[in-house]
C-alpha positions as CSV (number, residue, x, y, z in Angstrom):
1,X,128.0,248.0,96.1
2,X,124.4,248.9,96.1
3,X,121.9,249.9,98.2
4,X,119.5,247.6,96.5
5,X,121.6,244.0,96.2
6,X,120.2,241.3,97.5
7,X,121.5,240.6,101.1
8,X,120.9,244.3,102.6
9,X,121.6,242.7,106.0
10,X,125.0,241.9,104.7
11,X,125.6,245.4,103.2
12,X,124.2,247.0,106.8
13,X,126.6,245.4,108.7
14,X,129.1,246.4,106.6
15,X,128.5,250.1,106.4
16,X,127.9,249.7,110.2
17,X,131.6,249.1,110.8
18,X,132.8,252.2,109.4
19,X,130.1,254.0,111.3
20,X,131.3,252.7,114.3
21,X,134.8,253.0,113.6
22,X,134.1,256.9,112.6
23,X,132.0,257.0,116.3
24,X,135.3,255.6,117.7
25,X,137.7,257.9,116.2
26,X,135.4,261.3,117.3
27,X,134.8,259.6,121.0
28,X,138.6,259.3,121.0
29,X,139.0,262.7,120.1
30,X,136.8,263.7,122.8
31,X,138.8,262.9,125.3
32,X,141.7,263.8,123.4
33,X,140.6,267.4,123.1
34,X,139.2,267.6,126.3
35,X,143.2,266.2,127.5
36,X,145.0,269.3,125.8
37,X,141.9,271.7,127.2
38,X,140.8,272.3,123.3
39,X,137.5,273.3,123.5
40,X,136.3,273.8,120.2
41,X,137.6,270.2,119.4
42,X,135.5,269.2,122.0
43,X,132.3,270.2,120.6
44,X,132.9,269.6,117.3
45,X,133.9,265.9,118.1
46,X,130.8,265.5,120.3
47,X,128.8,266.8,117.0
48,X,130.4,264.2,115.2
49,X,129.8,261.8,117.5
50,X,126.5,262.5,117.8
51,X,126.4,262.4,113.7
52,X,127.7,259.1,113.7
53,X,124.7,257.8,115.7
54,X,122.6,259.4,113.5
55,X,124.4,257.6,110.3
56,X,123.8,254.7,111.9
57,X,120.0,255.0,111.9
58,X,119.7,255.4,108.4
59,X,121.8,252.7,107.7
60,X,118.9,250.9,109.7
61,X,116.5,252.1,107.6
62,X,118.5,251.4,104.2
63,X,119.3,254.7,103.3
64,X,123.0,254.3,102.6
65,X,123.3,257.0,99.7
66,X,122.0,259.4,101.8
67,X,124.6,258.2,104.9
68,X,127.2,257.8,102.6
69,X,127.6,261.3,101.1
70,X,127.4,262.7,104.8
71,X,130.2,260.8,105.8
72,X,132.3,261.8,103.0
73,X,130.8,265.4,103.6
74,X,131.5,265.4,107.5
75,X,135.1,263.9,107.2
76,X,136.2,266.7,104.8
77,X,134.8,269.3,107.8
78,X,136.4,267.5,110.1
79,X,139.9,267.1,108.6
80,X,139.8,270.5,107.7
81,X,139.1,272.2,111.0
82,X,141.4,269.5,112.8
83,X,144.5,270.6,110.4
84,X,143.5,274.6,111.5
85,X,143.7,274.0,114.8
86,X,146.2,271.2,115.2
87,X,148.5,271.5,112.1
88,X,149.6,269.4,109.1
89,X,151.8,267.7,111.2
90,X,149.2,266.0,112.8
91,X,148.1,263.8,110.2
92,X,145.2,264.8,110.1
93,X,144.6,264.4,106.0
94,X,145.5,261.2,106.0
95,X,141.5,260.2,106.5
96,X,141.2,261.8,103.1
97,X,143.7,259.4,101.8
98,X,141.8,256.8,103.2
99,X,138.4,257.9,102.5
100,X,139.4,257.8,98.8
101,X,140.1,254.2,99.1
102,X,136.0,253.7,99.2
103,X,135.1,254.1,95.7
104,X,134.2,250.1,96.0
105,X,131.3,251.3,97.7
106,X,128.8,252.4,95.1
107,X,125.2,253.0,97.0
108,X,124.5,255.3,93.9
109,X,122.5,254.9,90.5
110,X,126.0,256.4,88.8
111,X,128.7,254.7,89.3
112,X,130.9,258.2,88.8
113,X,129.8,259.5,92.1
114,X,132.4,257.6,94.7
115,X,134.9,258.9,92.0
116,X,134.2,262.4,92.3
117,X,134.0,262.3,96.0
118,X,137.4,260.5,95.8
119,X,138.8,264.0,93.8
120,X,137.6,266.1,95.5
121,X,139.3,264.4,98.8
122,X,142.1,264.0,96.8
123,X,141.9,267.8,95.4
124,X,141.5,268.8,99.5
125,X,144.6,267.7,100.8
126,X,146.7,268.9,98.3
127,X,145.2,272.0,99.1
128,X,145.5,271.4,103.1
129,X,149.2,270.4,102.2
130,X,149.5,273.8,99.9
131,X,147.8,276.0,102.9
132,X,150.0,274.3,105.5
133,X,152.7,276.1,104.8
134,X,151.3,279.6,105.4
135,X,148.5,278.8,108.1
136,X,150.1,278.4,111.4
137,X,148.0,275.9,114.0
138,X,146.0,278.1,115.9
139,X,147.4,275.2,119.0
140,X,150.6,275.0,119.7
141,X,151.1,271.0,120.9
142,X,154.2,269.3,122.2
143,X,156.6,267.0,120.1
144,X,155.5,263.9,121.3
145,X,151.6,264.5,121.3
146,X,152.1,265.5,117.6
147,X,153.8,262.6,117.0
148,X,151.1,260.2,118.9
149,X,148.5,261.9,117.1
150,X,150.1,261.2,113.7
151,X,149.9,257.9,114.6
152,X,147.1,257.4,116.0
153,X,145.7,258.6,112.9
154,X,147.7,256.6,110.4
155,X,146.6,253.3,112.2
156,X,142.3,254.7,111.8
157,X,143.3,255.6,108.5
158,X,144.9,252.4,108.1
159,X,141.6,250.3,109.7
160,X,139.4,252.4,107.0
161,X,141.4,250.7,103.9
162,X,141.1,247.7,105.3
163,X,137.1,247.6,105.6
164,X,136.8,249.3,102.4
165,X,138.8,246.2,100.6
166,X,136.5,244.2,103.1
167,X,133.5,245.7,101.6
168,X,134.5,245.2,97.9
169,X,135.1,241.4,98.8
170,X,131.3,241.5,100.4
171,X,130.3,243.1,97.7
172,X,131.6,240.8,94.4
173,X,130.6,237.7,96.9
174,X,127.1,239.3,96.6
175,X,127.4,239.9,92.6
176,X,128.4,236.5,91.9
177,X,125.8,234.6,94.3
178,X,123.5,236.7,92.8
179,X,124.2,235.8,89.4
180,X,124.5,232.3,90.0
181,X,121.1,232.4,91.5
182,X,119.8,234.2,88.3
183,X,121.7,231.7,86.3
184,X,119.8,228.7,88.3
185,X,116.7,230.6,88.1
186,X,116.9,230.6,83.5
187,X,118.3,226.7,84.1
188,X,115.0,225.8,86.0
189,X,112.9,227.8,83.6
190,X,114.5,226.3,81.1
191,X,114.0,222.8,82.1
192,X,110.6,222.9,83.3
193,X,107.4,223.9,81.0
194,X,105.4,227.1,83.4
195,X,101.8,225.7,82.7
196,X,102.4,222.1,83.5
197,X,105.1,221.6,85.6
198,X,106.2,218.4,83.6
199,X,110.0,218.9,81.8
200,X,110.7,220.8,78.4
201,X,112.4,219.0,75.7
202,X,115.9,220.7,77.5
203,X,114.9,219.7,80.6
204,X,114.0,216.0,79.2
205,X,117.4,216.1,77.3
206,X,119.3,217.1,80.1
207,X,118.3,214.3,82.1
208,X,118.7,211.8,79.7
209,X,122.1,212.6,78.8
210,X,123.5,210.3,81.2
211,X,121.9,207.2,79.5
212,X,123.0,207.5,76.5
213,X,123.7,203.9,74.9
214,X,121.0,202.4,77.3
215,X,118.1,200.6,77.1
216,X,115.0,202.4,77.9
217,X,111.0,202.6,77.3
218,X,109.1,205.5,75.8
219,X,105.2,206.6,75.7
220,X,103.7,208.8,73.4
221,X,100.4,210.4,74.7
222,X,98.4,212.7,73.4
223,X,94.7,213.7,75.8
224,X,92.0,212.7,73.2
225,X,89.6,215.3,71.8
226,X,91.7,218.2,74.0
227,X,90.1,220.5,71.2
228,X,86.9,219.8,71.5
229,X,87.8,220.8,75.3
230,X,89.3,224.0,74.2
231,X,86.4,224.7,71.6
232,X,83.7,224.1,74.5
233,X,84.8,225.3,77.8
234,X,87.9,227.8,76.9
235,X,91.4,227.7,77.3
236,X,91.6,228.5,81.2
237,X,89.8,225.0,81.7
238,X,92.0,223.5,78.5
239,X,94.9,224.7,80.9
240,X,93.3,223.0,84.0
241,X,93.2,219.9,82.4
242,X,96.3,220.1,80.9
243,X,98.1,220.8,84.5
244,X,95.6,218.3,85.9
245,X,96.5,215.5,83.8
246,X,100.4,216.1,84.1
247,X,100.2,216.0,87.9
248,X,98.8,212.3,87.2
249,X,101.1,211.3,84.9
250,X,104.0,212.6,87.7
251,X,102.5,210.1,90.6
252,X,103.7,207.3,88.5
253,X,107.2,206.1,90.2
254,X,110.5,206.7,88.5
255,X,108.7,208.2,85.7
256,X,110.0,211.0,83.7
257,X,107.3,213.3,82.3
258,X,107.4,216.0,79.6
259,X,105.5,218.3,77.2
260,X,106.0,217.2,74.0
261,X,104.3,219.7,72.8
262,X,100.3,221.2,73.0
263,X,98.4,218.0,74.6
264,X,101.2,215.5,73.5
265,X,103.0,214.2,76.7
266,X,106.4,212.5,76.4
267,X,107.2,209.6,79.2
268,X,110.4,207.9,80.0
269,X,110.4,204.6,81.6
270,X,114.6,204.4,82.1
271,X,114.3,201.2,84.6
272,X,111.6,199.5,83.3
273,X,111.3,197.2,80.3
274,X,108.2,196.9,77.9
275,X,105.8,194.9,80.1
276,X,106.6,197.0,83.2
277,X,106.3,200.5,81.2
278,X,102.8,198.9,79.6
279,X,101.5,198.3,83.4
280,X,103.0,201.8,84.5
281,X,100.8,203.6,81.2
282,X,97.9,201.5,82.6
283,X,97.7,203.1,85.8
284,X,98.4,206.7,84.4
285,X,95.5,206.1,81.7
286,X,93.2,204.7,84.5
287,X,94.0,207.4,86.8
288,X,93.4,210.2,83.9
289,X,89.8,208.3,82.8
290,X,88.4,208.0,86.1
291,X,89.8,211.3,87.5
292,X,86.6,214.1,87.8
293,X,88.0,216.8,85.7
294,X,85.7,219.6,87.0
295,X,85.3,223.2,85.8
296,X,82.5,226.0,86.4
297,X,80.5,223.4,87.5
298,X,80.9,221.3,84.5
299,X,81.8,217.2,84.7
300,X,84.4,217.2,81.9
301,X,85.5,213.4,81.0
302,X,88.6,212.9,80.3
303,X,91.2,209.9,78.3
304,X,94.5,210.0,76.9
305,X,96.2,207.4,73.9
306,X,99.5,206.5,74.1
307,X,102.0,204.9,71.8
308,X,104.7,202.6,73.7
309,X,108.3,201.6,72.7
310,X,111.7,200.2,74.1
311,X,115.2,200.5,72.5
312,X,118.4,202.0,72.7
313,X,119.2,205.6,73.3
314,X,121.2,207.0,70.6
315,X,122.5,210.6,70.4
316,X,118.6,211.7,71.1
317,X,115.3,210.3,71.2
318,X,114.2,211.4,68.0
319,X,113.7,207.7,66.7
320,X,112.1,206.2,69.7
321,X,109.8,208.9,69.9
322,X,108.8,208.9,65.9
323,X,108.1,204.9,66.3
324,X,105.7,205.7,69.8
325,X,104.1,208.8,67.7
326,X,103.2,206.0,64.8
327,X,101.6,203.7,67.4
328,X,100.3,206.8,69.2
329,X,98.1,207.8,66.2
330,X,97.4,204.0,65.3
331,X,95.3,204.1,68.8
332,X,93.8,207.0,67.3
333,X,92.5,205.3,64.4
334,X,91.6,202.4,66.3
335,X,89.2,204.5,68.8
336,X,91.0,206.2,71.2
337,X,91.6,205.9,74.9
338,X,94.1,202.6,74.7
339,X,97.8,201.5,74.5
340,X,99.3,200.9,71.5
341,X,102.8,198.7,72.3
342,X,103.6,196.9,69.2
């Protein structure tokens, strides 16, 4: 898990619980130590406690490397000084056990860290099981409250694996909305042409995937004279117009609109036979020829030519685009600014 993913709320609240879970465990102690009238317990568990709070803060604030390590750091004192006092028979290295468990949670740039801090729990209570047998607890403790501390500290211990599977199930949920995300962001770009906003041949492809074997129309249209556009007033304004005149061409209803390619526009008329798609392309070129292209205070006028066919959808549009690019540049030829259908 990292400290940078994309739902830090998410990852706050996570780290939270075992902050509050630690508080829990050192209040408990508290009043434990405070019970059996051991005083340096006392303190240090009211240090801890006071530690925790402090954790929590920078978990606030985002800073879960830095709260991390301290928690690892803090639960090695703590074991350690709690297995002096109380004895290996307390349980008391069982949190190391447990603490191990959380190499799911990765809040650092190498992923090795959690692994080494997961050793070198693991390499400390071998060692507390190694020095157990010639340090004596410096408290001597009934049986039973031996027993009921063991416990007590299996069940935390216990409650610590638990979150730390709950935080590597937060944490691939994360991962994998992220990457769909990503993958939704690539599919849009993919689709969509940046400058324009009309489709990209994928995008056009995609759509029409569906209607394969159907009947449809298809324009051609290319913005007359776009160079001389280009040539006169620059690119930025060639790429006003060009955005300009595609935001037109999208008003028209049920009207699928992509870039061909340069100033050439591809339209899809998927409902609508010839007559309908001619009227449709009658509006668009009206729309684009009256429109008051304006740039650095310059009038710039504006017309577009298309080339119109109907037919069958094949396995792609190839053909019915080749016939509308042959009446396209016949419209051309004959002057510009019109609609070639037939």
């Amino acid at each position: 898990m990292n400290g940078n993913i994309d739902n830090p709320s998410t990852v706050g609240r996570v780290y939270q619980q075992i902050i509050v879970l630690g508080m829990l465990v050192h209040m408990l102690y508290i009043a434990l130590s405070g019970w059996l009238q051991v005083t340096p317990l006392v303190y240090y568990n009211v240090f801890s406690t006071v530690f925790y709070m402090i954790m929590s803060l920078l978990v606030c604030y985002s800073r879960y490397r830095l709260a991390v390590t301290l928690i690892h750091l803090e639960v090695g004192v703590f074991v350690t000084v709690s297995t002096v006092m109380l004895g290996w028979e307390a349980g008391m290295p069982m949190y190391l056990i447990a603490m191990a468990s959380l190499v799911y949670i990765r809040p650092y740039r190498r992923s090795a860290v959690p692994y080494l801090f997961s050793i070198l729990e693991i390499v400390l209570f071998f060692s507390l099981k190694l020095g157990g047998s010639w340090i004596e607890a410096s408290v001597e403790l009934p049986a039973v409250v031996i027993n009921s501390i063991y416990l007590f500290n299996s069940l935390a211990s216990f409650l610590i694996i638990l979150i730390s599977s709950a935080i590597f199930n937060v944490s691939s949920s994360l991962i994998q909305g992220r990457l769909q995300r990503r993958n939704e962001e690539l599919q849009e770009a993919a689709s969509i042409d940046g400058l324009t906003g009309a489709l990209s041949r994928y995008g056009l492809n995609d759509q029409l995937a569906p209607l394969k074997g159907s009947a449809i129309c298809v324009a051609l249209g290319d913005l007359d004279d776009f160079k001389q556009v280009n040539d006169t007033y620059g690119h930025i304004c060639g790429d006003y117009v060009l955005a300009t005149a595609t935001r037109l061409m999208q008003e028209s209803e049920e009207t699928r609109v992509c870039r061909w390619g340069g100033e050439e526009f591809l339209l899809v008329f998927a409902d609508d036979n010839l007559t309908q798609a001619q009227q449709k392309l009658q509006v668009i070129a009206q729309k684009i020829r009256g429109y008051p292209f304006s740039y650095d205070g310059y009038q710039i006028h504006v017309t577009m030519t298309f080339g119109l066919t109907c037919g069958l959808l094949d396995k792609n549009i190839e053909n019915l685009v080749k016939l509308a690019d042959e009446r396209m540049y016949r419209g051309k030829r004959q002057g510009k600014d019109q609609i070639v259908a037939e």
